[in-house]
Each structure stands twice: as C-alpha cells, then as structure tokens.
N, C-alpha and C positions, 0 to 999 in steps of 0.2 A: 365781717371786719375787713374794710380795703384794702390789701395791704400793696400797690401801685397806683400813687394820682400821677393823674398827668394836669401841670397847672400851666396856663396860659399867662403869660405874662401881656399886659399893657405895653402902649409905644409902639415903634415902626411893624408893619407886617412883614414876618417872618420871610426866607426867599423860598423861590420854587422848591427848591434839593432840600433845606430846612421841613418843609411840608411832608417831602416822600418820605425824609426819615422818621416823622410821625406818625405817617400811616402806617409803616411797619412794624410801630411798637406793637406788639401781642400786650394781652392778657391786663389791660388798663379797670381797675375795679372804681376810682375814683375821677370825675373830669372838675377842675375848676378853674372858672374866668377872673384874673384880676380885671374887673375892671373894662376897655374896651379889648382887651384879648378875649374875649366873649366872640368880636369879628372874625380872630384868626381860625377859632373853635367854628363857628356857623360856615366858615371858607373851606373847611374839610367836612362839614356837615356830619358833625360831629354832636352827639347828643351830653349839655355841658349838666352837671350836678349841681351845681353852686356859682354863683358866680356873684363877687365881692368886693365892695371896692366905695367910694364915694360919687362915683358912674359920671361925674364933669367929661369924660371925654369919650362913655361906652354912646351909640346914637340909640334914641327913644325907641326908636321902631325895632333894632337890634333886640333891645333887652324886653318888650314885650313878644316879641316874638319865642323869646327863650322863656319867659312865665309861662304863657301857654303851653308849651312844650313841658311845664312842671319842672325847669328850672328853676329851686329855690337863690332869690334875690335876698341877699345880707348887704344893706346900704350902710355905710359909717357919715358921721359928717364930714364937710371938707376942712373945718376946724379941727385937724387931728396931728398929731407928733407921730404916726408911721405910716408906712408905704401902704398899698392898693396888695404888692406883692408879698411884704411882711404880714399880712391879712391873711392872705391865702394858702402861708406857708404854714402859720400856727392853726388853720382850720383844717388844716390835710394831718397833722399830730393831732390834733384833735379830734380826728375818726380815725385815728391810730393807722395810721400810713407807716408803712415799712420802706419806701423807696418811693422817694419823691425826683421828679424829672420836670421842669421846668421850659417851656419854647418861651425865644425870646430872637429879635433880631437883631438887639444890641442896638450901637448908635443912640443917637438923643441926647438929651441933657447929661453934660458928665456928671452931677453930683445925683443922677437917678442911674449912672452904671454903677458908681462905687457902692451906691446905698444894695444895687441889686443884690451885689457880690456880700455885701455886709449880711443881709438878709439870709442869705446863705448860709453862714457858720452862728444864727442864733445857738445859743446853748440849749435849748427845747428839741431841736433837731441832729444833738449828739446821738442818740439810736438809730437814727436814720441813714441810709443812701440818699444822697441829695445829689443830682449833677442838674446841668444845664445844658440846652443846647443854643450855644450863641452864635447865631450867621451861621461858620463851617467851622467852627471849632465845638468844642464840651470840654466844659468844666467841671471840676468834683471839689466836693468840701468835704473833706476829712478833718475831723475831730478828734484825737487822739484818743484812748489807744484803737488803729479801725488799720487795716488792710484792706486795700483794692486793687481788684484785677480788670485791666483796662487791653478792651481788642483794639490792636493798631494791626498798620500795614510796616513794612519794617522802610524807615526813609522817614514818618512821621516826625514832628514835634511835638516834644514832650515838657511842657514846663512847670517848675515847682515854685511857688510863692510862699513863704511864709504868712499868716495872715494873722498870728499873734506875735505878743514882742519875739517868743523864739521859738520853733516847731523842732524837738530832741528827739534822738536815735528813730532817726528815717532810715531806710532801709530800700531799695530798688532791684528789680531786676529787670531783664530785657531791655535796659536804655547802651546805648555809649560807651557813656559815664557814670559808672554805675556810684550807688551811695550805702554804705553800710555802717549802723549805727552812727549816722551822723545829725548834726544840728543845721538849722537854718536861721538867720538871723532876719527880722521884718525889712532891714534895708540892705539887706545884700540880692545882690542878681547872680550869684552863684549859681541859679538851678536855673536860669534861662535855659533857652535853645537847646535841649537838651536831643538826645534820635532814638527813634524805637530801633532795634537790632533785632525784635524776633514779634511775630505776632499775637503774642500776649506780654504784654508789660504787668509788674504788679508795684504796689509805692505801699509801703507803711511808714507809720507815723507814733508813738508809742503815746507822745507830749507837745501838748499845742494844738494849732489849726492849719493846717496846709492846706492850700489853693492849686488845682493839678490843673494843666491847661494842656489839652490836648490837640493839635491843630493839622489833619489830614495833608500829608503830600502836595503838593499842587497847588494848596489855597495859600490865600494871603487875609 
C-alpha cells in the first residue's frame, strides 16, 4: 500500500535547486507523471509508475520510452472538464496514498496555477498530506480538522490563505505573528507575509481549507 507519491506535474521544467530537492525525498512508494511531467521524472531518471493525462503536450518518444520501462499509460480524452493534475491526484487516493507531494515550476497559464491550487484542497484528499513544491517556495493544503509541522529557517515566509469562504480556530506557532483560535476570511490578506521565529513552525486549522505558503529566505 503506497503510502508517499511523488506526482509530477505538467508545464515549465522544474529549476535546478527544485530537482535537488527531489532527489532528496527518501522513501517515495508511488511515482506519477501528469502528463509531459513524465520529462521532469525521465530528467532525474527516475523510474515513473503511471503516468496520466490526455498526453497533447507529453513527446511520443518520451512516453514510449516510459512503456517499455513498464510504465503503465492512463490516456483521458482532450474532451474532458478536469485537469492532467486533478487526474493524477484522485489516482494517488486511489492506491491509497498517505502523503502526496507534487513538483511543479509554477508559471504558465494563470487559470492552469489557480486550477493547480484548486486541485489541491479536492475533498477526496481531506486524509491526506498534500504540499507542493512550486519554483522555491511549498505549499500545503490543509483541510480542516489537520495540524502541520512545517521546517523553516527562522527569517522565512510564512503565508496563510484562506481557500474556503472562511478557515475557523487556526492556531500557529513559531511565526511572528502568532494566531490562536482564530478565523480567516477568503478575501482577507491578514495572513500574508507572515516570519518563521523558530525552526519548526506548526499551523492548525479545526474548519475550512487553508492554503500555507511557505517561501525560503533569500528567494523571491
């Protein structure tokens, strides 16, 4: 039973420092390509399990090379109402994934960032770890009720998004600014910019979806 995929997203290739952090993940039980993120996976030579998607942008040669390799191909048509990555995310629940982590290098079509992020807080993936790594930041989607404990450097960015109408009794520690049993409202920017103060931060969330944006030191 997998319980770590690591899913490739479609779109720009990943940067150098994005790659090393993937090769550090340990103990990866599931690999799947949306799509042409099948490239990013063959660019770390990386053995992918699935890779899915309606393949208009994976290259021929790419995706037979990963058959032969006994990578199983799940093609959808291009007449379809969801994403390459909403594809990928319900097929990692569905070999019962415990923690799903996501490369992606962001950029692109904005209504293919927001849908990423949408992607992200399905209700199918309320059991799960879900983060991302976007460029030099990671993301987490928390689903109420869920605590997480996030390693920062202390000087970090730390930001909370509400990503339903309202995300109730948040609770923080190691930031700044800290937040105990409080609310978040979807168009408030309250939780922007927020600073790691110790090198473990933790965020709950009891009610709602909150968006955790965490953006290393140095980077923009």
């Amino acid at each position: 039973m997998p319980n770590t995929s690591l899913i490739f997203s479609g779109g720009l290739t990943p940067s150098d420092a994005t790659l090393e952090i993937v090769r550090a993940i340990q103990n990866v039980d599931l690999v799947i390509a949306a799509d042409s993120g099948l490239h990013t996976a063959q660019k770390l030579e990386m053995h992918v399990d699935f890779v899915i998607g309606d393949f208009d942008s994976v290259d021929a040669s790419a995706l037979a090379r990963a058959t032969s390799a006994h990578t199983q191909a799940i093609r959808h048509s291009t007449d379809k109402d969801f994403t390459d990555l909403e594809s990928a995310l319900l097929l990692a629940v569905d070999k019962n994934s415990q923690h799903i982590i996501i490369v992606t290098a962001g950029g692109g079509r904005l209504d293919h960032q927001f849908g990423f992020v949408a992607a992200m807080f399905n209700p199918k993936l309320r059991d799960c770890k879900v983060e991302a790594l976007w460029h030099d930041n990671r993301l987490f989607a928390l689903q109420g009720p869920i605590t997480r404990e996030i390693t920062t450097q202390v000087g970090d960015t730390i930001g909370l998004q509400s990503f339903s109408s309202k995300s109730e009794k948040i609770t923080t520690t190691g930031l700044q600014w800290q937040l105990t049993n409080e609310s978040l409202n979807n168009f408030e920017t309250r939780g922007v910019s927020n600073i790691a103060t110790k090198e473990q931060v933790s965020v709950s969330v009891e009610l709602g979806q909150l968006l955790v944006i965490h953006q290393p030191k140095g980077t923009k």
